[in-house]
N, C-alpha and C positions, 0 to 999 in steps of 0.2 A: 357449128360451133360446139366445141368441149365445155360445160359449166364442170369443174374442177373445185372441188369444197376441199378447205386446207387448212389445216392446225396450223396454230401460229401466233404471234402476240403481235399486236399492234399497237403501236406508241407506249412500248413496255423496254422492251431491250433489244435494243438496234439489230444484237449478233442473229438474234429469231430471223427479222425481214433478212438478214443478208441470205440467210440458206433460204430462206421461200425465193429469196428474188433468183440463186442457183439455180432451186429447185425447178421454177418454170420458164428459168432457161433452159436446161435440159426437157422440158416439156414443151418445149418451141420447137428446140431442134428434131424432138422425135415427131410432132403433130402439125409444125407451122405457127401459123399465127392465127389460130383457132381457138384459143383458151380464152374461157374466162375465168379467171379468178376469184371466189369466194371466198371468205375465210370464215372460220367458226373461230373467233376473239377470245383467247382464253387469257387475255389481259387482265390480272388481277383485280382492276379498277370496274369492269367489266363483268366478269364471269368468277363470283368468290367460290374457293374452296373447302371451304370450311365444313363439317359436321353440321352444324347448325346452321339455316340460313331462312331469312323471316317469309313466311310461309304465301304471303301475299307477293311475294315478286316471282314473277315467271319473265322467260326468256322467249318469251312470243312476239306474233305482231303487235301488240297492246293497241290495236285497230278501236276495240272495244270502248277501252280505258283516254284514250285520245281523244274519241268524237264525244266524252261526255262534258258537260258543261256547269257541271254544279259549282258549287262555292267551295273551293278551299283544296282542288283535284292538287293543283299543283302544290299546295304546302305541301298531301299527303306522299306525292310524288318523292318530295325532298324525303320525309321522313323515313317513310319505308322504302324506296326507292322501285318504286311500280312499275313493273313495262320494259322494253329493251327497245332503247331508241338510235343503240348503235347500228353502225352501216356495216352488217357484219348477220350470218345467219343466223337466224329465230328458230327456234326450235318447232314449230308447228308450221313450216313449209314445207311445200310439196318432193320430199325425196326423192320420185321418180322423175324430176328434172335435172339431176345432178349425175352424171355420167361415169366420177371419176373420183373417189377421195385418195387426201395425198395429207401425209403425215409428215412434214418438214422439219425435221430433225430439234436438235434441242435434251437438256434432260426432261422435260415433262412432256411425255407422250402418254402416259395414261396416267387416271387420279380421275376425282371429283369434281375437276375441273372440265374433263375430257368426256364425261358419260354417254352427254347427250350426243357427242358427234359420233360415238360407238353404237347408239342405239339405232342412232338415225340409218347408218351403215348397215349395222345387222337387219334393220327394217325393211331397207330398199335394196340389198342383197346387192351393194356397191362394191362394183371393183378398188379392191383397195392395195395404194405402198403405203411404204414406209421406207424414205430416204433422211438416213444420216441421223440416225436415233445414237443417244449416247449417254454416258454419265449414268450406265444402268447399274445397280443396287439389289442385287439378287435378293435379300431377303425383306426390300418393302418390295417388289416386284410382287415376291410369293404372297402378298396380300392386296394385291390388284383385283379388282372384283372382275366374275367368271366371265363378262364380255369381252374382255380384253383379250382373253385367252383363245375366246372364237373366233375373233375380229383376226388375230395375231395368226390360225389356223388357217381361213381362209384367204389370206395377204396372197398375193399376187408376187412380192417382191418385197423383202425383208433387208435394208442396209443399216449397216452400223459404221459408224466415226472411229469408232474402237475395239481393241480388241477382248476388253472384256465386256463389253456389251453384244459381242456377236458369241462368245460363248456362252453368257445368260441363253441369248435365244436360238440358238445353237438347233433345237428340237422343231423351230417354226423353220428352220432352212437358212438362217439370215446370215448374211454373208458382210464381209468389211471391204470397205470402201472409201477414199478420202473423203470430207464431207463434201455436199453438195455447196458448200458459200464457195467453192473453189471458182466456181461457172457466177457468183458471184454479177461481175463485171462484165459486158458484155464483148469488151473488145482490153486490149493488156500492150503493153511498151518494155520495149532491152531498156533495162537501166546500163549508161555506158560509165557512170562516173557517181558517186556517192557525194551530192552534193549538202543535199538537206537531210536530215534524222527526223520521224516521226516519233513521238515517246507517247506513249498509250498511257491516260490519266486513268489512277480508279482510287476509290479509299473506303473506307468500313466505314463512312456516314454519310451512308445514303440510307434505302430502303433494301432489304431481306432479297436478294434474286438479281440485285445491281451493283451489291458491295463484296467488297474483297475482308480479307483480313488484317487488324492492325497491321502485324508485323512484314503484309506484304506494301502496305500503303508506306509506311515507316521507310522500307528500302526502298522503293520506288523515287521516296521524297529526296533521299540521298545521295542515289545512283545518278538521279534526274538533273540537280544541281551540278554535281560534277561533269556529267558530260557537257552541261551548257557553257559550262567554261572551255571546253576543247571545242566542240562543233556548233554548227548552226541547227537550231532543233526547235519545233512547235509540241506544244502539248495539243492530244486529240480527249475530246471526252465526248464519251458517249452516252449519259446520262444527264438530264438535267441538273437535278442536286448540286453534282461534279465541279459545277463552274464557280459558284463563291469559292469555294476551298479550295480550288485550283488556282483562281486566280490572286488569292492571301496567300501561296505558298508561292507560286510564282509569277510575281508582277511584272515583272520584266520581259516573259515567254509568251508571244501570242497562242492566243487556244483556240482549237478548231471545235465547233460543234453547229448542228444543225438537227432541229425538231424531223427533218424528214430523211428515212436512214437511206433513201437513192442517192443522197446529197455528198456520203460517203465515195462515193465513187472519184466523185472530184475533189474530194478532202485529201485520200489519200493519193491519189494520183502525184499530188504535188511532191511527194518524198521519193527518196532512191532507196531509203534502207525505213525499217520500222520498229523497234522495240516496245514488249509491253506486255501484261499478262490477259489482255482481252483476248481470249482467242477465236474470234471469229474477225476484232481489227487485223491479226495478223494471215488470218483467211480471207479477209477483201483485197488487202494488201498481197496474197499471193499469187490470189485471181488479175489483181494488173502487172504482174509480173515484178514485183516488187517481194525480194528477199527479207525474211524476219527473222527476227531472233523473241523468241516466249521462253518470258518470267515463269517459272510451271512452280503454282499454286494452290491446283484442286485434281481431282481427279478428272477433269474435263480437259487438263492442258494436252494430254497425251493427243486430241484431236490434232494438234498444228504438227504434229508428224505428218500429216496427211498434205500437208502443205509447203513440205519439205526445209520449216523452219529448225535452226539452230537452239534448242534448248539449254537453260541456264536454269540453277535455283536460286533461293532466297538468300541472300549472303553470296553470294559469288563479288568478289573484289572488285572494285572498279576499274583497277589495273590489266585486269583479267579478263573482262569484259572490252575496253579498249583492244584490247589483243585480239580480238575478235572481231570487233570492228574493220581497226585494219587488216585482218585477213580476209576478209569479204571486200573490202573498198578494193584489193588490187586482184579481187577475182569475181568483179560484180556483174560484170556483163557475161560471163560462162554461167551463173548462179539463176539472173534474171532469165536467158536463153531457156537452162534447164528446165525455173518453172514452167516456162509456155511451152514446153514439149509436152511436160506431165498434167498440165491442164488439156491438151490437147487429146492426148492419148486416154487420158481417164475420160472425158467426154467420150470419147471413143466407146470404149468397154461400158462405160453407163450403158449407151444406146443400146448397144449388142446384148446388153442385159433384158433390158426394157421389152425389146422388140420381142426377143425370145418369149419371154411372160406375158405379153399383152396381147402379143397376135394381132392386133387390130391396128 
């Protein structure tokens, strides 16, 4: 068996699990069914980033701090927040049981958050990728502390979502490649007939790393309305928050969501077409063969090119968007087909990548 340690957020933001779930799918296909999955939790609730952080809490086994029995361990517990009781690696386990780390895409691949699993790496001299990094920032990059930069030297295999994040790292070798959420799904369907519309829910009141922007929440709320008057359509939300506000804005629209992001696979599965500026729902959705069209709202949206969805901006007419609509509805099944060749073929070139750098 492969123990495989893997950046990533757990019960933080959906689009994270979908490229880990890509990602070790394409780690199936290269190894079998030999992996284990670890993940190092850099969920915010979990692992803070902050400069400041209270000096008594470590990310160990707190083996220690567990077996004692005084009076009041557990208030202290609450207060300072003692010990790491998440199912998720401690930073004081044995590195030389981990075969394999894998940095599963995302804008946060390095930062304060990330340290310990760079240390760990540099420590135990870990074969290390980096599949489907993105949303890169060249000049906080250029202040990334100097592990990152060894880590990023030694890599085995460098992919980016984009293409200005593979000319950032352009100098570690890192090549562009659609993201890994594409592999997502583990099996995909021809859409022959657009019958249901999936509409991607999000809005600027939630929490910093799951919200959008007024003015994209604002047209979404607009766009949203109006098509429900033409077609049959569910709202998806992928965040918990999402769901009061979704459901006050539209009561009428049932809304899809589920705390476990595998669950996504049969959420979207149910649509033929998908709309929305989440881009990794329009990367699950492309991985079952299911045609999108992304709201591009950040510098992250440029990923769903990779997934050969139809790009729109902020303001685009609703007229105009219908118009689009139906040009996809009466060429859905060439569209759906297409995705599954280039999920196909990119699985493909993954491997041939893989194989070549791993050797093993």
């Amino acid at each position: 068996m492969k123990n495989i340690l893997i950046s990533t957020t757990r019960q933080w933001n959906p689009g994270d699990e979908f490229i880990m779930m890509g990602s070790l799918n394409i780690m199936k296909e290269l190894y079998g069914n030999i992996i284990n999955p670890i993940i190092f939790n850099r969920n915010p609730d979990i692992r803070g980033g902050a400069n400041f952080r209270n000096s008594t809490r470590n990310y160990r086994f707190s083996y220690k701090w567990d077996k004692s029995t005084f009076k009041g361990k557990g208030g202290l517990h609450e207060l300072f927040r003692i010990g790491h009781y998440d199912n998720s690696w401690k930073d004081d386990m044995n590195i030389s049981n981990i075969d394999m780390a894998l940095f599963a895409g995302s804008p946060e691949w390095y930062g304060k958050r990330l340290k310990a699993m760079y240390q760990a790496i540099e420590k135990g001299d870990i074969p290390t990728i980096f599949l489907g990094l993105g949303a890169g920032d060249s000049i906080d990059f250029a202040k990334s502390d100097a592990i990152v930069d060894r880590v990023l030297t030694m890599a085995k295999v460098i992919m980016t979502r984009d293409k200005q994040t593979e000319k950032m790292l352009k100098k570690y070798g890192a090549m562009y490649m659609p993201c890994p959420a594409l592999f997502a799904a583990p099996s995909n369907k021809i859409v022959k007939e657009v019958k249901k519309i999936g509409l991607i829910y999000a809005t600027h009141e939630t929490l910093k790393g799951n919200n959008v922007s007024k003015s994209m929440h604002d047209y979404i709320i607009d766009l949203y309305k109006e098509l429900n008057k033409i077609y049959d359509v569910e709202l998806v939300c992928h965040y918990i928050d999402e769901i009061d506000k979704a459901k006050d804005e539209f009561p009428d629209i049932d809304i899809n969501y589920s705390y476990d992001s595998k669950d996504y696979i049969d959420i979207y599965n149910k649509f033929d077409l998908v709309i929305g500026g989440r881009v990794h729902g329009i990367g699950m959705s492309a991985s079952l063969g299911i045609p999108g069209i992304m709201i591009k709202h950040d510098s992250r949206s440029s990923t769903t090119d990779g997934f050969l969805a139809t790009s729109i901006n902020i303001g685009t007419s609703v007229n105009d968007i219908v118009e689009i609509i139906e040009a996809k509805s009466k060429n859905i099944e060439n569209e759906s087909k297409k995705l599954n060749e280039h999920k196909k073929e990119t699985m493909s070139k993954y491997l041939e990548i893989l194989k070549e750098r791993l050797h093993d």
